[in-house]
C-alpha positions as CSV (number, residue, x, y, z in Angstrom):
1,X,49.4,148.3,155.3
2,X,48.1,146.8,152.1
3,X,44.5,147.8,150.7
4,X,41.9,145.4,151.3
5,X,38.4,144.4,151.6
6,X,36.5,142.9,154.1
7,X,33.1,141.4,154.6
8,X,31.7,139.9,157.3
9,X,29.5,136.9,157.2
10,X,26.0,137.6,159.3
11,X,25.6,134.4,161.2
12,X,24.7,134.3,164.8
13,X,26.8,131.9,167.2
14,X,26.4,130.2,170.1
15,X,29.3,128.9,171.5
16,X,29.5,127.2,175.3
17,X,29.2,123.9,176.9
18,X,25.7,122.5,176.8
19,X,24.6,124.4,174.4
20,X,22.6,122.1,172.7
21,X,19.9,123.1,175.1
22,X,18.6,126.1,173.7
23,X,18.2,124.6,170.3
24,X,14.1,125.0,170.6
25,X,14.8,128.5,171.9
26,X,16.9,129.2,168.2
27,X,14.4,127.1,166.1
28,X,11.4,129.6,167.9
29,X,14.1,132.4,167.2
30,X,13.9,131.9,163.5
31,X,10.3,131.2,163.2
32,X,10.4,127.5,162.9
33,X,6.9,125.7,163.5
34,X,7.9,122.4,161.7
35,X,11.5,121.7,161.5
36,X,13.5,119.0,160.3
37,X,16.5,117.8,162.0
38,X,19.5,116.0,159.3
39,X,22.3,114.0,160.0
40,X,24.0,110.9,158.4
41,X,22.7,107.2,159.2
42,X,25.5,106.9,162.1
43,X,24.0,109.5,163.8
44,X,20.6,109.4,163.8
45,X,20.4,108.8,167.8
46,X,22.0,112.5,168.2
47,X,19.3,113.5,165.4
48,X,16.4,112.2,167.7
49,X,17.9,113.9,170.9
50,X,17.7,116.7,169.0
51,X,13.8,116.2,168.2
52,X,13.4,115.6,171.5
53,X,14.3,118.7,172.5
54,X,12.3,120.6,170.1
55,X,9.3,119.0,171.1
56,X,6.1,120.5,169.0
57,X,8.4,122.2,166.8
58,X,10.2,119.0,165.1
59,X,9.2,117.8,162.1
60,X,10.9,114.5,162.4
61,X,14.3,114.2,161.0
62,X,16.0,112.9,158.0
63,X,19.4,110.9,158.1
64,X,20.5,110.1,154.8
65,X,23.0,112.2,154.7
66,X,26.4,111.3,153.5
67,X,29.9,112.6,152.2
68,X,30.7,114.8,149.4
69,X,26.7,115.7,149.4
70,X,25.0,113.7,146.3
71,X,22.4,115.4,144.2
72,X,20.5,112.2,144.4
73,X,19.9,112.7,148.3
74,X,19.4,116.2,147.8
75,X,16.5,115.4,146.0
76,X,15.3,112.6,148.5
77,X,15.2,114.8,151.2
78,X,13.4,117.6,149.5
79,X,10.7,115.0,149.0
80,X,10.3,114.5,152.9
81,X,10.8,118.6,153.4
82,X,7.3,119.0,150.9
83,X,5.9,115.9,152.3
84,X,6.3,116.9,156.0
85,X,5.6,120.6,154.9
86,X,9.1,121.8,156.6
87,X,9.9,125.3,157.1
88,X,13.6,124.8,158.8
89,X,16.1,122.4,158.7
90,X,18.4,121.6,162.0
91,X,21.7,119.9,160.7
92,X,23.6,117.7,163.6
93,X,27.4,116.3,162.8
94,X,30.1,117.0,160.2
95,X,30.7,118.3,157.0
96,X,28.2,115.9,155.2
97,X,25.5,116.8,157.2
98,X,25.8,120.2,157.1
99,X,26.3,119.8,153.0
100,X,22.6,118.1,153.0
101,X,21.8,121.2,155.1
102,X,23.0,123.6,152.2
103,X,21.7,121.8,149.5
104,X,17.7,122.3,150.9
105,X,18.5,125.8,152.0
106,X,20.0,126.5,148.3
107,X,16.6,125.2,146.5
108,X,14.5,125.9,149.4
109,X,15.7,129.6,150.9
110,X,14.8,127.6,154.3
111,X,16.5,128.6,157.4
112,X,19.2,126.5,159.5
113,X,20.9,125.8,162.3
114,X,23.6,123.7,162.4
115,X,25.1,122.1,165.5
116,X,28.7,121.0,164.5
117,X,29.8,117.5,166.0
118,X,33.3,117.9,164.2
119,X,35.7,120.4,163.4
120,X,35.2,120.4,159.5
121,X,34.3,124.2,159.9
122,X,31.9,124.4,157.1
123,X,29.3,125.7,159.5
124,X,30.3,129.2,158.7
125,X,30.9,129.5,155.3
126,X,28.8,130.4,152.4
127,X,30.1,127.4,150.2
128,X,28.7,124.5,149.3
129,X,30.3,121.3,147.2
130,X,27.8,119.1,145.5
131,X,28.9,115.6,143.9
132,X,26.7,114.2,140.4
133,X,28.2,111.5,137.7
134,X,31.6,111.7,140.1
135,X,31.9,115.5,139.3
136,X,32.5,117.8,142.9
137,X,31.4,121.0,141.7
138,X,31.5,123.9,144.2
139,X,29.8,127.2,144.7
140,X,29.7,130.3,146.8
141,X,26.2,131.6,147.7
142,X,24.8,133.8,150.6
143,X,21.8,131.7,150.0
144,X,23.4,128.6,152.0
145,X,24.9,130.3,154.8
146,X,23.5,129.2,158.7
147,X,21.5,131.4,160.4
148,X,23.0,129.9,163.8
149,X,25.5,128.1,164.9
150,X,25.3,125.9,168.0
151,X,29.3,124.9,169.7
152,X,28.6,122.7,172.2
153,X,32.0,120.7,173.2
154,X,30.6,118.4,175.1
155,X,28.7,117.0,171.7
156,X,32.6,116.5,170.6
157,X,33.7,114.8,173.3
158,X,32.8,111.2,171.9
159,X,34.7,112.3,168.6
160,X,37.4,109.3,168.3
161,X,40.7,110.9,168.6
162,X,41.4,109.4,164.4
163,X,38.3,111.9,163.7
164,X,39.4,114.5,166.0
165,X,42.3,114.3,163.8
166,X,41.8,114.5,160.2
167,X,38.8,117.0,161.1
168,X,40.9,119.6,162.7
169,X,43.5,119.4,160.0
170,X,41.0,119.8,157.4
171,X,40.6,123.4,159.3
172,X,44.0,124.4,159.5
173,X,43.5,123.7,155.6
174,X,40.9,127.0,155.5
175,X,43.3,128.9,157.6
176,X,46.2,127.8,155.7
177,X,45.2,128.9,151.9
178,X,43.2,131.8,153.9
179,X,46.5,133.3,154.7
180,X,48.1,133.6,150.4
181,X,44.5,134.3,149.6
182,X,44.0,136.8,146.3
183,X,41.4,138.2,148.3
184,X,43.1,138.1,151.3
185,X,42.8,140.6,154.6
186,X,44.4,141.7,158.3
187,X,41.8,140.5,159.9
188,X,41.1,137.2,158.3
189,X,44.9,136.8,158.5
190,X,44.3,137.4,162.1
191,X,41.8,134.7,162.8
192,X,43.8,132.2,160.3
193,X,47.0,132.7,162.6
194,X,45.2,132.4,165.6
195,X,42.8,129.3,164.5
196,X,46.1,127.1,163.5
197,X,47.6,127.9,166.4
198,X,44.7,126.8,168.5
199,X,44.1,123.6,166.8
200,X,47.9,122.4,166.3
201,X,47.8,123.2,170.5
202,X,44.5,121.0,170.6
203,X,44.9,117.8,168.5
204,X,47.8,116.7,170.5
205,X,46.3,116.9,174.3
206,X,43.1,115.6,172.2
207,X,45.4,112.5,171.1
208,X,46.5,112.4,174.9
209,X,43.3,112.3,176.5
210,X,39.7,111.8,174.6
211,X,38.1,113.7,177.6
212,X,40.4,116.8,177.9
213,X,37.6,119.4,177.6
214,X,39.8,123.0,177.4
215,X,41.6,121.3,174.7
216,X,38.5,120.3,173.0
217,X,37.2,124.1,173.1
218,X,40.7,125.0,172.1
219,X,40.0,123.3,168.8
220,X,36.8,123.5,168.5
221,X,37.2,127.3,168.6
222,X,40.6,127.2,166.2
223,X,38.0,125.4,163.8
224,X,34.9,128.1,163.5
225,X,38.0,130.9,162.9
226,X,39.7,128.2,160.4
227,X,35.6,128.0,158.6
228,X,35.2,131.8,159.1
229,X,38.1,132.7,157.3
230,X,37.5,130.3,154.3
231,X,34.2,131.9,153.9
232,X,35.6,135.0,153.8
233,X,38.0,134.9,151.3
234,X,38.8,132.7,148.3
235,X,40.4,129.0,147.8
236,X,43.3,127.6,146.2
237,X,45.2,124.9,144.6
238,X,44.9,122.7,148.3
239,X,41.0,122.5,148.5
240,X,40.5,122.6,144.0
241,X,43.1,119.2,144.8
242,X,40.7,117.7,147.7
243,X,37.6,118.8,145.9
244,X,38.8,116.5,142.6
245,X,40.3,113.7,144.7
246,X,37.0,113.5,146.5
247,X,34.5,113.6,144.0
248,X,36.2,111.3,141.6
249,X,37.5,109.0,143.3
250,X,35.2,108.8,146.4
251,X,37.7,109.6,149.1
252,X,36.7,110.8,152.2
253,X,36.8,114.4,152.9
254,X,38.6,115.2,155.9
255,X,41.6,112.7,155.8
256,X,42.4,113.9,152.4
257,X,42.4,117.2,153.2
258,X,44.7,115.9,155.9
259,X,47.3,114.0,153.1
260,X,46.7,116.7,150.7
261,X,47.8,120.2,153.0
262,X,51.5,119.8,153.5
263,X,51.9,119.2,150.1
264,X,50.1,122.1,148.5
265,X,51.5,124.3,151.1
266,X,55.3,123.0,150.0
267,X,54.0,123.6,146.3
268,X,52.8,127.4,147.3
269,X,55.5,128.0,149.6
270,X,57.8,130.0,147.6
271,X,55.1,132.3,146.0
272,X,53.8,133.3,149.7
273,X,57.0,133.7,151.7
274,X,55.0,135.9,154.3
275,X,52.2,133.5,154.9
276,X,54.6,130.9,155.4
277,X,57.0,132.7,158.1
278,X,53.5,133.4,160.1
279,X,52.4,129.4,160.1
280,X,56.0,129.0,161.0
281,X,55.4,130.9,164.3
282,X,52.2,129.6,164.5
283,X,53.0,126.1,164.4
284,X,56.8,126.5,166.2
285,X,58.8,124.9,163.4
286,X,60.8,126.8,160.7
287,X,59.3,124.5,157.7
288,X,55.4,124.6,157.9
289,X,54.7,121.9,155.3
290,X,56.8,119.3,157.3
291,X,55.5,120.2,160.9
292,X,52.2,119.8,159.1
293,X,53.1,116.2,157.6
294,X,54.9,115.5,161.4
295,X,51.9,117.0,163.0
296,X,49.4,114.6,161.0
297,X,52.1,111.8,162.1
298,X,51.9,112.2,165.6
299,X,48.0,111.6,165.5
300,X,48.0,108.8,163.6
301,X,46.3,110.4,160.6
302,X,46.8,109.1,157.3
303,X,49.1,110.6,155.2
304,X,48.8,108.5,152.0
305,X,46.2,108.6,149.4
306,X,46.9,105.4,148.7
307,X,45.8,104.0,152.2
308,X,42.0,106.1,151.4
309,X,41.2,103.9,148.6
310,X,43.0,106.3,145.5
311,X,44.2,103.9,142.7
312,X,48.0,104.8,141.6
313,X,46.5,104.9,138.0
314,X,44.1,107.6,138.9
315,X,47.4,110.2,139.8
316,X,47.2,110.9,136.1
317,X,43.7,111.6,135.9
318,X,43.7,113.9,138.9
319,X,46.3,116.0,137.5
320,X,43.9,116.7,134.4
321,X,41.3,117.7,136.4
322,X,43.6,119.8,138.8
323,X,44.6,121.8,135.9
324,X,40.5,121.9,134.3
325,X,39.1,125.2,135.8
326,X,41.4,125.6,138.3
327,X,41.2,128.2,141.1
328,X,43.1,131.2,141.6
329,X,47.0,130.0,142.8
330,X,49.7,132.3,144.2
331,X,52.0,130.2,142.0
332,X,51.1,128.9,138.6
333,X,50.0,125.5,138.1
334,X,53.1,123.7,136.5
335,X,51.6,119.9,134.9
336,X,54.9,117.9,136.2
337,X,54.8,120.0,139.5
338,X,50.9,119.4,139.9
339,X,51.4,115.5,139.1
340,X,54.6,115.3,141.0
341,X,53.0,116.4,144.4
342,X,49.6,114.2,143.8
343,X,52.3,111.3,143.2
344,X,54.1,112.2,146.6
345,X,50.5,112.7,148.9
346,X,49.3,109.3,147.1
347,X,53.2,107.5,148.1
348,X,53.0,109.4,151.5
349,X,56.0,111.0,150.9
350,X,57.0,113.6,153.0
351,X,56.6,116.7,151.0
352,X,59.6,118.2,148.8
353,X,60.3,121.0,146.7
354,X,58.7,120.9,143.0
């Protein structure tokens, strides 16, 4: 047994169909008397439901939200939290809501709950990416981490299976890099085995039929252990890849974390041999970065930068900022290697050795 270190992130979760209910009962939980409820413009309907049920306690709600988290809608909605006099913020949908969500609670110390719509995971991690002049920058700070977490799968039965998708395999991404971690543990390696497992078992009956609820939960489940474990421990050359293709060029989040994974796992996979014989069982196939690539296939998910708007003259500009700052890497960050396997994800080529 290896030497390690573990901490656990405090965060209280509630986790069972219809859920959603006892969202005044967790705003009156936390002390919340004027709360404000965030989500993007699509779903500002789900925002209102949620005001609804809060009743006295809502402070109206706030949907600008939107991918990759801009500074400039950061400050926006910390004009509304003075103005409305706001002393919680209730975050409804995916990753870019729960980014708005992070940003107020990182200038503001106010508390949140956060009712995940998607599988992005980022619910239950202490990170937060922030996007100004086309830079991503990301940080890790107790300071943005929910209070409470609200699963209700029945909010994620509307999810379109292409969402579904690219969602769940941006969690197996946290799982994935959680397992060749520098920081890594037992028991996050645990919860990463057991969180792929879960989704790769999910998206497909998800694909089959919209409305299967069990394999809804299934993922839903696989995604909070995916997001636990990437709070826990640190990231890698997949997600320092996603966060530059993101920021610069405006791609969205999820599908290129979807493009992106089988590749960085095919770069890594000879520097972390172990974690790459337990996705293997995992995910039933003795190559992890192709059942990954086949996996993404089978759903329909992109698998091509190219087809999320990247230009093929940007694959030389990415690789710059791949190497700029770059995270901790079980394998060293080789230029021709790096640009090779940004060339391959923006192609679509399955991935290959480098």
């Amino acid at each position: 047994m290896r030497d390690f270190i573990y901490t656990a992130n405090p965060a209280r979760i509630v986790f069972r169909p219809g859920a959603l209910s006892s969202v005044q009962e967790e705003a009156q939980r936390l002390g919340m008397k004027r709360a404000l409820v965030l989500s993007t413009p699509q779903q500002a309907g789900s925002a209102e439901a949620v005001a609804d049920i809060l009743g006295p306690l809502s402070a109206g709600i706030f949907s600008g939200a939107t991918m990759h988290t801009p500074v400039s809608v950061t400050d926006t909605a910390l004009t509304v939290v003075a103005e409305r006099r706001v002393d919680g913020v209730i975050a409804i949908g995916g990753g870019s809501t729960i980014g708005l969500g992070k940003a107020l609670a990182l200038r503001t110390d106010l508390p949140q709950i956060v009712i995940p719509t998607t599988y992005a995971g980022s619910e239950v991690t202490p990170i937060i990416g922030e996007t100004q002049d086309g830079i991503k920058k990301t940080q890790t700070t107790a300071k943005v981490l929910p209070e409470v977490v609200i699963y209700d799968v029945e909010l994620t039965l509307t999810l379109p299976v292409g969402l579904s998708a690219t969602s769940g395999m941006n969690a197996i991404a946290h799982a994935v890099e959680a397992l060749y971690a520098k920081d890594r543990n037992p028991i996050v390696s645990m919860m990463a085995i057991d969180g792929v497992r879960s989704i790769a078992r999910g998206l497909p009956a998800i694909a089959r039929d919209p409305g299967d609820i069990e394999a809804r939960s299934d993922v839903q489940y696989g995604a909070w252990l995916c997001g636990t474990c990437l709070g826990a421990v640190g990231m890698a050359l997949h997600h320092k890849l996603c966060h530059t293709l993101g920021g610069t060029f405006d791609l969205p989040h999820a599908e290129t974390h979807t493009v992106v994974l089988p590749h960085a796992l095919r770069y890594n996979a000879s520097a972390a041999p172990e974690a790459m014989a337990a996705l293997a069982d995992a995910l039933g196939h003795p190559d992890p970065a192709i059942a990954l690539f086949d996996l993404a296939g089978t759903l329909g998910a992109p698998r091509a930068l190219w087809d999320l708007g990247m230009p093929e003259a940007g694959i030389d500009r990415a690789t710059d900022l791949a190497l700029a700052n770059p995270y901790w890497n079980p394998r060293p960050l080789e230029r021709e290697a790096i640009r090779a396997l940004i060339a391959a994800a923006w192609a679509g080529e399955p991935p290959a050795s480098l």
